[in-house]
N, CA, C and O atoms as CSV, one atom per row, in Angstrom:
chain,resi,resn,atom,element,x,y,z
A,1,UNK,N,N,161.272,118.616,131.814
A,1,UNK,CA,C,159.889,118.390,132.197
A,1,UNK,C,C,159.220,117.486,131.163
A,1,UNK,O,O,159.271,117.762,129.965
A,2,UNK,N,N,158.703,116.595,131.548
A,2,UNK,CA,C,158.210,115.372,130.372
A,2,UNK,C,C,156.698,115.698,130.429
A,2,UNK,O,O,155.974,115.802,131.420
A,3,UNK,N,N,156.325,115.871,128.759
A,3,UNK,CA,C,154.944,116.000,128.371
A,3,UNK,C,C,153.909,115.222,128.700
A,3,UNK,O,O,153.964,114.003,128.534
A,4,UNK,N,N,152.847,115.830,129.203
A,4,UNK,CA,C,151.838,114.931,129.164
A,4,UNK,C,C,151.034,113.851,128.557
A,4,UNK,O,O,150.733,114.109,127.391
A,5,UNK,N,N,150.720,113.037,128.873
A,5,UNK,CA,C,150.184,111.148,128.538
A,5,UNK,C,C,149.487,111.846,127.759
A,5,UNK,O,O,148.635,112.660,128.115
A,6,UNK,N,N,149.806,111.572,126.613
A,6,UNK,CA,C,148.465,111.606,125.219
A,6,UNK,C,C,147.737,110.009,124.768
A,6,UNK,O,O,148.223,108.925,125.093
A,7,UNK,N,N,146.470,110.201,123.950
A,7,UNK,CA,C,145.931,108.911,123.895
A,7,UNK,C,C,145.186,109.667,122.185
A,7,UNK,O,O,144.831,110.823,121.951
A,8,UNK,N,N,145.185,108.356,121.225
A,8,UNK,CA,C,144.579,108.781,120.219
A,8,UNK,C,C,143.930,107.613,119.723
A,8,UNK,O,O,144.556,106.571,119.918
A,9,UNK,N,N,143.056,107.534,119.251
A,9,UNK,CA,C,142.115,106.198,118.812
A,9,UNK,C,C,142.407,105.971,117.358
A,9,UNK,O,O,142.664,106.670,116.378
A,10,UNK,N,N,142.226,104.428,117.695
A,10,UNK,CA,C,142.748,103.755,116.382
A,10,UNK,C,C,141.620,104.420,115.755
A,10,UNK,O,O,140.807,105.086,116.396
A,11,UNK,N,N,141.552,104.150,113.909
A,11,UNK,CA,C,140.009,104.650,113.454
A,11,UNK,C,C,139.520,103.261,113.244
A,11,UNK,O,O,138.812,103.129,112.246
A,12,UNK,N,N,139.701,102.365,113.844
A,12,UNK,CA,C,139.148,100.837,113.773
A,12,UNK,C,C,137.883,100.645,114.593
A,12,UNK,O,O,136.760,100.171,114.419
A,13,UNK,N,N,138.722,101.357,115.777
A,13,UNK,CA,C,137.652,101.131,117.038
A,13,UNK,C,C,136.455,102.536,117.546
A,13,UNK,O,O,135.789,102.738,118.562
A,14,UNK,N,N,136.643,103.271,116.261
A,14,UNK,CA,C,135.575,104.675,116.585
A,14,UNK,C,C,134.144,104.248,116.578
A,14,UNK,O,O,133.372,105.204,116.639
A,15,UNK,N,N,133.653,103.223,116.527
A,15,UNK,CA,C,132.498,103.033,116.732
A,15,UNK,C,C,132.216,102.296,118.203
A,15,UNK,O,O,131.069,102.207,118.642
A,16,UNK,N,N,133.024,101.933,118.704
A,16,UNK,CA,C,133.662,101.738,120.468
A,16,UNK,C,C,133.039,102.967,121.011
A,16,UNK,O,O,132.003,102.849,121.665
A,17,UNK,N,N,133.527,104.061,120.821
A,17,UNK,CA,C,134.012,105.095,121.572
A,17,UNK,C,C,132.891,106.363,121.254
A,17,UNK,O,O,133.595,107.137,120.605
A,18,UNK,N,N,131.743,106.900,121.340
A,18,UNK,CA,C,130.955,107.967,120.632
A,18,UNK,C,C,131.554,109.088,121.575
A,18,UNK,O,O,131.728,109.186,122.789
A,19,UNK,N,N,131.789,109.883,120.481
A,19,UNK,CA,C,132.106,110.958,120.805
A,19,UNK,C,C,133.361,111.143,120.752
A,19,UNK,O,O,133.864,112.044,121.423
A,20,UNK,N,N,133.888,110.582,120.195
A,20,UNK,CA,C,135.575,110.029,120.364
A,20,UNK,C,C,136.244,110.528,118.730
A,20,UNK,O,O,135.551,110.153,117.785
A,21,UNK,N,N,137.001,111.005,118.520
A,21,UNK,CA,C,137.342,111.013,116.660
A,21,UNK,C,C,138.918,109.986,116.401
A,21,UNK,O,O,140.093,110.173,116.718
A,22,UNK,N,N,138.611,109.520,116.094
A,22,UNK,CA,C,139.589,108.848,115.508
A,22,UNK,C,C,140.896,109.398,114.904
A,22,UNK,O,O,141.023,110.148,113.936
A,23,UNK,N,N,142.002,108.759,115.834
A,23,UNK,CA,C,143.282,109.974,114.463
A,23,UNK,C,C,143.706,111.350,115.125
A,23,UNK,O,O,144.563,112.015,114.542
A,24,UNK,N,N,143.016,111.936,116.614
A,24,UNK,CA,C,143.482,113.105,116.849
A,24,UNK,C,C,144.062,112.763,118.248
A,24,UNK,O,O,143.521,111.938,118.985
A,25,UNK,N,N,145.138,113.409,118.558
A,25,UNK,CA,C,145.852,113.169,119.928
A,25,UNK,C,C,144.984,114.161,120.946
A,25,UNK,O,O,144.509,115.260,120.661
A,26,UNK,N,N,144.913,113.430,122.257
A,26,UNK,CA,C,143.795,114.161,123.452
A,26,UNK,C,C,144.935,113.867,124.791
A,26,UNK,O,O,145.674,112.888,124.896
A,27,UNK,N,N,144.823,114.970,125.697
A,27,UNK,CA,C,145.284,114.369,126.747
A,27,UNK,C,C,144.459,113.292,127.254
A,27,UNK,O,O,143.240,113.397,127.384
A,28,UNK,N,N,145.348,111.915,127.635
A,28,UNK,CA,C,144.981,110.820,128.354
A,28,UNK,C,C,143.715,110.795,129.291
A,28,UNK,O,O,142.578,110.327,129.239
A,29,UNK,N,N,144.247,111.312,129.910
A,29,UNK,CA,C,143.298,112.202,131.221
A,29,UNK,C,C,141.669,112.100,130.722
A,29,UNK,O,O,140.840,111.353,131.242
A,30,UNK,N,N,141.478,112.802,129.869
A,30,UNK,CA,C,140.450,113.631,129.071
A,30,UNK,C,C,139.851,112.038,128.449
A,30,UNK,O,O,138.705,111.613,128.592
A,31,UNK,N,N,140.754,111.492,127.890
A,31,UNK,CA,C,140.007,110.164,126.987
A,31,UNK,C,C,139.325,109.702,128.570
A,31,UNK,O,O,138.149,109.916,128.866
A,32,UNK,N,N,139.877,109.336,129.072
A,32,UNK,CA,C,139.973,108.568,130.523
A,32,UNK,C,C,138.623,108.876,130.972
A,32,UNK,O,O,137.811,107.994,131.252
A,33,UNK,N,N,138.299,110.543,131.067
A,33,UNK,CA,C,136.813,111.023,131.436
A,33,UNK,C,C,136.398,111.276,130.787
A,33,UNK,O,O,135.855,112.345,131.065
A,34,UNK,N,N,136.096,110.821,129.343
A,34,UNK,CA,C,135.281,110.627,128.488
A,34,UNK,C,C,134.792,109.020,128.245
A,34,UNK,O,O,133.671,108.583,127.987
A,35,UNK,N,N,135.414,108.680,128.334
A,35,UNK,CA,C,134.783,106.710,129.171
A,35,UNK,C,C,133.886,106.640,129.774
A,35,UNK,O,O,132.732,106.259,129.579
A,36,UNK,N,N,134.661,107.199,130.917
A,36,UNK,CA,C,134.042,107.137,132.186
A,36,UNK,C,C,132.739,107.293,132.180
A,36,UNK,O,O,131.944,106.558,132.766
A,37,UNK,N,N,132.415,108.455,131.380
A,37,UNK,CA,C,130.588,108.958,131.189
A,37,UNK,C,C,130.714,108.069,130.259
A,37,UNK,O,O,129.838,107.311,130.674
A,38,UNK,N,N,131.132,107.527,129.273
A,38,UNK,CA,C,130.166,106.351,128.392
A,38,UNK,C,C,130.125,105.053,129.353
A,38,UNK,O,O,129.260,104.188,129.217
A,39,UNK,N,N,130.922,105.008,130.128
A,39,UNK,CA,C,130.356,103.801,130.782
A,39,UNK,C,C,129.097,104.399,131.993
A,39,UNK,O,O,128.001,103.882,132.212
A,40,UNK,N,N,129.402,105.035,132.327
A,40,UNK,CA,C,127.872,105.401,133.221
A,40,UNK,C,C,126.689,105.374,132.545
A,40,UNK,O,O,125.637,104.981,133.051
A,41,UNK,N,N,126.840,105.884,131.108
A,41,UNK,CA,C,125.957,106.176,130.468
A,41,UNK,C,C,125.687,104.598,130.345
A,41,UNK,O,O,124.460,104.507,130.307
A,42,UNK,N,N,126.147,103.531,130.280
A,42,UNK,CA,C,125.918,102.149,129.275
A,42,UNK,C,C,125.537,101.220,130.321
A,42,UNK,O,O,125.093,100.088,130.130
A,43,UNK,N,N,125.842,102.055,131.994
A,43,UNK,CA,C,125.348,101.182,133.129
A,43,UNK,C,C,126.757,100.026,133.743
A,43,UNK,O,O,126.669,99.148,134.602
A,44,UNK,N,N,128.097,100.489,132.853
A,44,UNK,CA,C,129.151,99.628,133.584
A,44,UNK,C,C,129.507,99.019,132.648
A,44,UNK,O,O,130.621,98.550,132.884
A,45,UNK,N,N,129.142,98.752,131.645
A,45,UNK,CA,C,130.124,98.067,130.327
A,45,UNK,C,C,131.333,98.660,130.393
A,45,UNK,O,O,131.558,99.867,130.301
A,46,UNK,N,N,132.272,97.600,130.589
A,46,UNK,CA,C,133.851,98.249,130.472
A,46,UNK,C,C,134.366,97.679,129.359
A,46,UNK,O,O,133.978,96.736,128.669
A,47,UNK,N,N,135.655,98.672,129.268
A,47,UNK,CA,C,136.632,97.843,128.079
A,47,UNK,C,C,136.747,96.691,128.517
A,47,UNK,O,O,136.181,96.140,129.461
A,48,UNK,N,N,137.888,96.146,127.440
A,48,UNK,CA,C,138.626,94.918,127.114
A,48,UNK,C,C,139.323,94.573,128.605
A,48,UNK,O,O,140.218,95.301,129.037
A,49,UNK,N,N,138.799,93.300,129.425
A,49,UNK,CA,C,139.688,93.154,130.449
A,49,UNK,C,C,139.378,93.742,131.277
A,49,UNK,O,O,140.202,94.362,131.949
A,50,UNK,N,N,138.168,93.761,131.513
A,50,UNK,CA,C,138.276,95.062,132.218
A,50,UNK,C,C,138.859,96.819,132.854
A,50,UNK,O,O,138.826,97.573,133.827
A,51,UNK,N,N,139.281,96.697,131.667
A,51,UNK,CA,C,140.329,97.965,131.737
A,51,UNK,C,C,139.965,99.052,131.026
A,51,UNK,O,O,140.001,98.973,129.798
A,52,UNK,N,N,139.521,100.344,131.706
A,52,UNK,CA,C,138.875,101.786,131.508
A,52,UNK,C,C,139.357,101.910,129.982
A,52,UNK,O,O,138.557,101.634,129.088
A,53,UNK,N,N,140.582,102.300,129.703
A,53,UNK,CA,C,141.326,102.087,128.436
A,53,UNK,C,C,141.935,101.220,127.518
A,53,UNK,O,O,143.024,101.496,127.015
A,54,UNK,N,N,141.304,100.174,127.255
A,54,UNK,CA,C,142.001,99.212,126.110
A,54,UNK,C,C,143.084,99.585,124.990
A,54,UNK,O,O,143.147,100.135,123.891
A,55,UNK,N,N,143.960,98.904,126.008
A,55,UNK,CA,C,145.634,99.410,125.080
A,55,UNK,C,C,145.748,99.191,123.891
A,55,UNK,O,O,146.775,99.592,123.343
A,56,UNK,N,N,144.773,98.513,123.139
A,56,UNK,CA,C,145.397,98.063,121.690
A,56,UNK,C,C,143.770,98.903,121.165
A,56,UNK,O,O,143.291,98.646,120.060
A,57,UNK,N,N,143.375,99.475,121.726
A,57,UNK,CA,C,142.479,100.495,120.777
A,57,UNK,C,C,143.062,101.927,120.806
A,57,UNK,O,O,142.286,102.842,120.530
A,58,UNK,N,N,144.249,102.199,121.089
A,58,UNK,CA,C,144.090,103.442,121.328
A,58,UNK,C,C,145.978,104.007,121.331
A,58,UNK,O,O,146.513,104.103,122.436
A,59,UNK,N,N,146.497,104.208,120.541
A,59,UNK,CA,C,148.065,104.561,120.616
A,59,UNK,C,C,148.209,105.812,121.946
A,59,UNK,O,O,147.238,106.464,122.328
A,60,UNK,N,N,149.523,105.951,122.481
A,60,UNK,CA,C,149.765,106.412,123.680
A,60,UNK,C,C,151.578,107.407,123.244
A,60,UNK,O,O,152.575,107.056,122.613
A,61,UNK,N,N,151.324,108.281,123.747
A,61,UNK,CA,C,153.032,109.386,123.841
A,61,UNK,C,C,152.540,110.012,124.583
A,61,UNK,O,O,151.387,110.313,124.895
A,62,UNK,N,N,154.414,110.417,125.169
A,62,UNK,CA,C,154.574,111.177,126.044
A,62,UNK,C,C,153.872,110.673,127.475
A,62,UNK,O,O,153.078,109.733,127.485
A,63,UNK,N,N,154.302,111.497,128.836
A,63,UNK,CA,C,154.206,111.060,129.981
A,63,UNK,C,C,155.389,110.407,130.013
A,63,UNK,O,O,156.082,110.026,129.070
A,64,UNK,N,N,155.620,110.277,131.576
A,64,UNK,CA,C,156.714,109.274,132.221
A,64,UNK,C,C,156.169,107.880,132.702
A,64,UNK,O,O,156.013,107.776,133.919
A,65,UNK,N,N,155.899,106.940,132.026
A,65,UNK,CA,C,155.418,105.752,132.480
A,65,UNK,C,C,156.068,105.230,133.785
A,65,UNK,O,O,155.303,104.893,134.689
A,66,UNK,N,N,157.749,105.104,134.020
A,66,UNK,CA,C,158.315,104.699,134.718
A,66,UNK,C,C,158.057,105.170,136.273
A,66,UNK,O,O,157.757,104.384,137.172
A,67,UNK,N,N,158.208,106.449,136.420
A,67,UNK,CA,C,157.931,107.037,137.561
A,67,UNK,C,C,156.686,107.279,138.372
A,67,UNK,O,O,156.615,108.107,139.281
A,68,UNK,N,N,155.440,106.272,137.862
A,68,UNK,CA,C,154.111,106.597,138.061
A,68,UNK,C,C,154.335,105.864,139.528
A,68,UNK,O,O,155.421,105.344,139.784
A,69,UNK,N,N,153.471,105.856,140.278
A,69,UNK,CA,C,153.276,105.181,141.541
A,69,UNK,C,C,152.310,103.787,140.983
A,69,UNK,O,O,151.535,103.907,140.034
A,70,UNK,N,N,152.457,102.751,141.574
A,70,UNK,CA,C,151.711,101.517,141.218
A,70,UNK,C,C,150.496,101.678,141.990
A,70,UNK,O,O,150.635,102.050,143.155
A,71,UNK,N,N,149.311,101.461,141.539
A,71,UNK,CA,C,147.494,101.170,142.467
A,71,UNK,C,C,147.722,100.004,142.791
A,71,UNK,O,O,148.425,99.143,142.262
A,72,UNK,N,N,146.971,99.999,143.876
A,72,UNK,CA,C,146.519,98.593,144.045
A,72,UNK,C,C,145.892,97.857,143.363
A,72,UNK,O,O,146.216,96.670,143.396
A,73,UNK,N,N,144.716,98.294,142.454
A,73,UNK,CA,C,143.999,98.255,141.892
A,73,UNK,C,C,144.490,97.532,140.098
A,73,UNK,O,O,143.665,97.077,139.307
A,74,UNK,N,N,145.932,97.617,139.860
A,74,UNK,CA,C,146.603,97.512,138.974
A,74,UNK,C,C,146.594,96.022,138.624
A,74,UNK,O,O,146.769,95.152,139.477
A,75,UNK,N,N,146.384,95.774,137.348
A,75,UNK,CA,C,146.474,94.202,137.252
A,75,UNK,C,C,147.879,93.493,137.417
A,75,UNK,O,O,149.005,93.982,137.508
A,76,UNK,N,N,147.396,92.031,137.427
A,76,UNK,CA,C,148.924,91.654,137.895
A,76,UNK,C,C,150.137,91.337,136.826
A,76,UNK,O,O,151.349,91.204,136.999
A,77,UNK,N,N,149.315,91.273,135.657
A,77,UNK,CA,C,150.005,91.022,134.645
A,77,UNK,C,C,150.719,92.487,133.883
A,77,UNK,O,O,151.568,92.536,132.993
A,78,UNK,N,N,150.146,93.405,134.473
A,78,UNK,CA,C,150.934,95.052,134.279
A,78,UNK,C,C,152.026,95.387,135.557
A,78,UNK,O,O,152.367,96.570,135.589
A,79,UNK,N,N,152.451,94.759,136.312
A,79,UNK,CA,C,152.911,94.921,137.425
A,79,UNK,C,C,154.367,94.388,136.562
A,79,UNK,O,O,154.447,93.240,136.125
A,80,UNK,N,N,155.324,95.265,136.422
A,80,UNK,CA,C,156.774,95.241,136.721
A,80,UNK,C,C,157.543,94.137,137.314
A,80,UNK,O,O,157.018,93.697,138.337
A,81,UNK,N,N,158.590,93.590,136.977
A,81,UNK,CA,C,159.360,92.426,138.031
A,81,UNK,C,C,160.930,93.106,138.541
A,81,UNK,O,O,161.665,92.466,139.294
């Protein structure tokens, strides 16, 4: 059984993120809806790229990346060949 997607913030980018601590592992999930309300809260400011989670703010373990189902919604440059 493969562990769940963890997400932990660089301490570079903790002033990005309120409410966020820098340095402690969270399920993914959890970072994910903790955004989410800072972007409601900010009126739609998104990450980098538009992308809920900016990959280079934030280290990632565990989860099965491979076996996820693809969104539509998925950029094209994250899309697999």
């Amino acid at each position: 059984m493969e562990s769940p997607r963890e997400a932990r913030l660089k301490p570079e980018y903790v002033g990005l993120y309120p409410g966020l601590t820098a340095q402690i592992w969270l399920p993914a999930k959890e970072v994910a809806e903790h955004i989410i309300a800072i972007v409601r809260h900010e009126r739609g400011r998104l990450g980098q790229h538009g992308r809920l989670i900016a990959e280079d703010h934030f280290e990632f373990r565990g989860g099965d990346r491979g076996d996820q189902r693809r969104s539509r919604n998925e950029r094209w440059e994250d899309r697999g060949t």
